[in-house]
C-alpha positions in Angstrom: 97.4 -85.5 130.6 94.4 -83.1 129.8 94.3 -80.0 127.7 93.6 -76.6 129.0 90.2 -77.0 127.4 90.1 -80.6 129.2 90.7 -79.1 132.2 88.1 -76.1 132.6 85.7 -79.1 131.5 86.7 -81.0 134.5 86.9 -78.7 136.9 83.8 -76.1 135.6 86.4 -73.0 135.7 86.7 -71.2 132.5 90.2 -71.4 130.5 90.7 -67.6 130.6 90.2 -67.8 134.8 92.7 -71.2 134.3 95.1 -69.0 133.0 95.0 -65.9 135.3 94.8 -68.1 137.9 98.0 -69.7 136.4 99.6 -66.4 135.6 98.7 -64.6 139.0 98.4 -66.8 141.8 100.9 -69.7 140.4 98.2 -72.0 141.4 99.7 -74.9 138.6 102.5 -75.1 136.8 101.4 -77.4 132.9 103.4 -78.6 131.4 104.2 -77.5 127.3 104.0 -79.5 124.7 106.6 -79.0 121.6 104.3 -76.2 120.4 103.7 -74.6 123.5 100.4 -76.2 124.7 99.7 -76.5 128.2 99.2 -79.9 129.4 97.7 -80.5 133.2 98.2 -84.1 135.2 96.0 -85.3 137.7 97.8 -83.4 140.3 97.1 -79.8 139.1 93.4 -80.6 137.9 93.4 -81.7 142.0 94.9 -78.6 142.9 92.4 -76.4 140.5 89.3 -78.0 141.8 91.0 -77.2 145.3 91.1 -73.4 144.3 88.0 -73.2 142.9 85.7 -74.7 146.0 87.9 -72.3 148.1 87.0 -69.1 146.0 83.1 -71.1 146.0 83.4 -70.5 149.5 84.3 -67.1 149.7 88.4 -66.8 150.4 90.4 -64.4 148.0 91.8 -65.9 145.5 95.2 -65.0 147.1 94.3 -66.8 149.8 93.0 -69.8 148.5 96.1 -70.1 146.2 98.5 -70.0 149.4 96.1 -72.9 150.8 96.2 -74.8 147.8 100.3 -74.2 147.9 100.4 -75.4 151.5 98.5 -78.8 151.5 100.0 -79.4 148.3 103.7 -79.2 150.6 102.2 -80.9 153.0 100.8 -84.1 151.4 104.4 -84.2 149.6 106.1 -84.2 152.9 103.8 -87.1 154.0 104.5 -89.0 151.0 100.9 -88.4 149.6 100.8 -87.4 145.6 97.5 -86.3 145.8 96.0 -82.9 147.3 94.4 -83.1 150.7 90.7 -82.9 150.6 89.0 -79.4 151.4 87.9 -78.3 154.0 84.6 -80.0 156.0 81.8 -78.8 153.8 83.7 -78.1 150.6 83.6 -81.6 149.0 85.5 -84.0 151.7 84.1 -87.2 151.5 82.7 -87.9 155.5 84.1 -91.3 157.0 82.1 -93.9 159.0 82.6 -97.6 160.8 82.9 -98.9 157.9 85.2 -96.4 156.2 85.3 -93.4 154.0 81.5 -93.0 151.8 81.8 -93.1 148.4 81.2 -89.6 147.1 78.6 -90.9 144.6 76.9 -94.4 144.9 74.5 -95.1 142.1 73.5 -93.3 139.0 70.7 -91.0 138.2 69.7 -89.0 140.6 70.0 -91.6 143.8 73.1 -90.1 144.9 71.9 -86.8 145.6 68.8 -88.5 146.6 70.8 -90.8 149.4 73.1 -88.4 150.6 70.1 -85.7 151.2 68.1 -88.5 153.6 71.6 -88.2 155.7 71.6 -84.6 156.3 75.0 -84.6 155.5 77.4 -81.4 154.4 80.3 -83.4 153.3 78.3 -86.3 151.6 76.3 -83.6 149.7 79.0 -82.1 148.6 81.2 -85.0 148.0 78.2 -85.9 145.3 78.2 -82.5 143.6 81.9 -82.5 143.5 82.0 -86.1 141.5 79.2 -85.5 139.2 80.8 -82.2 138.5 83.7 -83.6 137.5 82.6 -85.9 135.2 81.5 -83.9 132.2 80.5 -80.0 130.8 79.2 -77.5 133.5 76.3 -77.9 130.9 76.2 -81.5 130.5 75.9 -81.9 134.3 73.5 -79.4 135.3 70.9 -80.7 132.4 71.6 -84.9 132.2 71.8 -84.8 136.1 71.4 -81.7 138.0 68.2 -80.7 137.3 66.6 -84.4 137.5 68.2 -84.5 140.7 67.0 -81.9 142.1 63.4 -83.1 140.9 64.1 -86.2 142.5 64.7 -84.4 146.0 62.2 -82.7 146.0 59.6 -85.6 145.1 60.9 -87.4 147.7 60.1 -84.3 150.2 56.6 -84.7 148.9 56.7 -87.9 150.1 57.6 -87.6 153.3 60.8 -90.0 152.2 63.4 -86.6 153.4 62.8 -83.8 155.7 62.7 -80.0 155.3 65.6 -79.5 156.7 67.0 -81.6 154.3 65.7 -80.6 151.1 67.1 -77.0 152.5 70.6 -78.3 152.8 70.5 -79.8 149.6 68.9 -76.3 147.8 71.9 -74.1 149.5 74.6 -76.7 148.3 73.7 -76.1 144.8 73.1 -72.5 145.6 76.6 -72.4 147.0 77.9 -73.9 144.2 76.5 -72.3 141.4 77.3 -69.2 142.4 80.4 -69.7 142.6 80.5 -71.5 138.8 78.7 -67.9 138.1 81.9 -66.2 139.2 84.6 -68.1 138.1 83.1 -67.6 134.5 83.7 -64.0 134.7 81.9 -61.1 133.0 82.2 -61.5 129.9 82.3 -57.8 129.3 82.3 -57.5 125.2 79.5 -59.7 125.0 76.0 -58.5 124.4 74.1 -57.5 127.7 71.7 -59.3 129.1 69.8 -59.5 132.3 68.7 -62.6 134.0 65.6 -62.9 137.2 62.9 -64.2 138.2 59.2 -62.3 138.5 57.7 -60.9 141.7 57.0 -63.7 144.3 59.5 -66.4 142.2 61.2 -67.5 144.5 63.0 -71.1 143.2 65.8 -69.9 141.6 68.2 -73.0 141.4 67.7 -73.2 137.5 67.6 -69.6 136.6 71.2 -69.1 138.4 72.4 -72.4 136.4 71.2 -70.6 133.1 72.9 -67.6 133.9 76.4 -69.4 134.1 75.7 -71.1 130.9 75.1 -67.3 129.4 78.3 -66.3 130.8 79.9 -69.9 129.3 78.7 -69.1 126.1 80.1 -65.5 126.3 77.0 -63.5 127.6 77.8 -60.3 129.2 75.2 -61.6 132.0 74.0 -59.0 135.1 71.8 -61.9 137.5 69.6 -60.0 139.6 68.0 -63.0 141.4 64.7 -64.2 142.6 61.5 -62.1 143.5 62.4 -59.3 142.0 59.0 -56.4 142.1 58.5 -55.2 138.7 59.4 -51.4 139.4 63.1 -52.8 140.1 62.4 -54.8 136.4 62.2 -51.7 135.1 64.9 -49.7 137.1 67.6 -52.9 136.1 66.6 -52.6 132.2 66.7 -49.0 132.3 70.5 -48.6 134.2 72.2 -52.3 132.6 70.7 -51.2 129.1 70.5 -55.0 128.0 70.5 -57.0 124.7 67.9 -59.2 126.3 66.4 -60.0 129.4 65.6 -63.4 130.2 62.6 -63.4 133.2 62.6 -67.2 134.7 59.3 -69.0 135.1 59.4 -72.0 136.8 56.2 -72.3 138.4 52.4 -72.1 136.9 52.4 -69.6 139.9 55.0 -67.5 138.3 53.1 -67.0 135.4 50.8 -63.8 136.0 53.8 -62.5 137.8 56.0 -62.7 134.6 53.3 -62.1 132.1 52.9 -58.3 134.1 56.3 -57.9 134.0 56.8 -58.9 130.4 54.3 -56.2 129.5 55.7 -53.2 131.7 59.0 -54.2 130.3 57.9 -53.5 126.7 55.6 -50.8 127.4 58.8 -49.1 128.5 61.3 -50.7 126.3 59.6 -52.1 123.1 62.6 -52.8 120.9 63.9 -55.0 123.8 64.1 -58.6 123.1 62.3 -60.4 125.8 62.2 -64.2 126.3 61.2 -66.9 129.3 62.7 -70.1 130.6 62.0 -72.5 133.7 59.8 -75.8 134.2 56.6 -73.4 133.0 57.6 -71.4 130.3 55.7 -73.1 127.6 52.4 -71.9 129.8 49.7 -70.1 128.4 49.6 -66.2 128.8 53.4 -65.7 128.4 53.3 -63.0 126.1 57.3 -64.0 125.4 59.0 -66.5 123.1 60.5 -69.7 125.5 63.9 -70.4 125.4 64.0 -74.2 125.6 64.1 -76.6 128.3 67.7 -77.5 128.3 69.6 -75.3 129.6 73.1 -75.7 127.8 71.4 -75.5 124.6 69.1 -72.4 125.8 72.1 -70.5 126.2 73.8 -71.3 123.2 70.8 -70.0 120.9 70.1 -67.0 122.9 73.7 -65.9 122.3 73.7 -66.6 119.0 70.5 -64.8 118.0 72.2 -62.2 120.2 75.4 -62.1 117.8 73.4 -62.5 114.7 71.5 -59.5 115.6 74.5 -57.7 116.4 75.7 -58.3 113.0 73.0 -56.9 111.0 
């Protein structure tokens, strides 16, 4: 039996979405404990990861709950306990002549690695759907995302996986961040801040993972994405009215890019707090603090020097 705070852990979905979902959509049904705790089995964390690759991949949350209801019914009526897997593409586990593939063989980053050489959907996704469930959205996305994803794209340089597959690989995560990024909700009383890459940045995969930490850790957190021109910098800062703005570097390429956008930034806004993150933001001629490399721990610091400011 897990804890609600167990269970957003498992399955990346926020308690307070846990509980709407809950209240609203009457996705689970936890138990209590004596003092009114809720208490979630195998069976409903199932179901919740269910509902949450379902909203991932775009259905209402209406719908996905009446999915979730309905293989639920039917895998009792076959004498099944356990959910049915989702549908092709959402984490189902692809079979072969010698039966079902594991959904993650190997540790590190040869999982994601092996399935990406297959060209795969379902194994992809079966991957990112254990090594999501093993730990923190944070704890994942820094001990083994982001390695991972190094990995990959080594091997592309190589010549070890194609294009094509390297691409599959990037819109998985894409797919399934963005969809973390939503079920953590905008946290609305949180202070402001606005997240993006400079003009002509265009790999975003670790700036959209940072921005769902932010929200985790209670950020109020407007993502305006990659390649955004500088003019639209300004226009963003001067309509959201952030806390911070956090510009993503994770090229050397980026870097004269950001630095020109840091400067317009402050040359319009010079009380703002500006600060970098990505693979290059500890290069030379970023006129900005750097956040950190890890991205769980980035997060955490930027909203508490956001709160302590707040306080003064």
């Amino acid at each position: 039996m897990y804890t609600i705070k167990h269970a957003a852990e498992l399955t990346g979905v926020p308690v307070a979405t846990l509980r709407a979902w809950e209240r609203r959509y009457g996705v689970v049904s936890p138990r209590r404990t004596a003092g009114g705790y809720r208490l979630y089995d195998d069976d409903a964390v199932d179901r919740l990861r269910a509902m949450r690759d379902l909203v991932g991949a775009g259905w209402a949350p209406r719908q996905a709950a009446d999915e979730v209801a309905q293989r639920a019914a039917g895998a009792a009526a076959a004498g099944r306990a356990d959910v049915p897997a989702p549908p092709a593409g959402i984490g189902a586990a692809p079979a072969t002549e010698e039966g079902p593939v594991p959904a993650a063989a190997g540790g590190g980053a040869d999982d994601l690695v092996a399935a990406c050489r297959t060209l795969d959907p379902l194994r992809v996704a079966a991957v990112l759907d254990e090594r999501f469930a093993r730990s923190s959205f944070e704890a994942v996305v820094d001990d083994w995302l982001m390695p991972a994803l190094s990995a990959v794209g080594h091997a592309w340089e190589r010549g070890e996986v194609s294009t094509a597959a390297e691409h599959l690989v990037a819109h998985a995560v894409l797919r399934r961040l963005a969809a973390a990024f939503e079920a953590a909700g905008a946290a609305t009383r949180g202070p402001r801040v606005l997240i993006g890459l400079p003009p002509g940045g265009r790999h975003e995969l670790g700036s959209l993972a940072f921005a769902v930490a932010a929200r985790r850790a209670g950020l109020a957190v407007t993502y305006v994405g990659a390649d955004l021109p500088q003019a639209s910098w300004l226009d963003a800062v001067a309509q959201v009215r952030p806390e911070a703005i956090v510009l993503a570097v994770p090229r050397s390429e980026d870097v004269p890019a950001a630095a020109a956008v840091i400067e317009a930034v402050r040359h319009a806004h010079p009380d703002l707090r500006v600060v970098v993150g990505g693979g290059a933001q500890d290069a030379p001629g970023l006129p900005a603090p750097a956040l950190g490399h890890r991205i769980g721990d980035a997060a955490d610091r930027l909203a508490h020097a956001l709160a302590g400011s707040a306080d003064r």
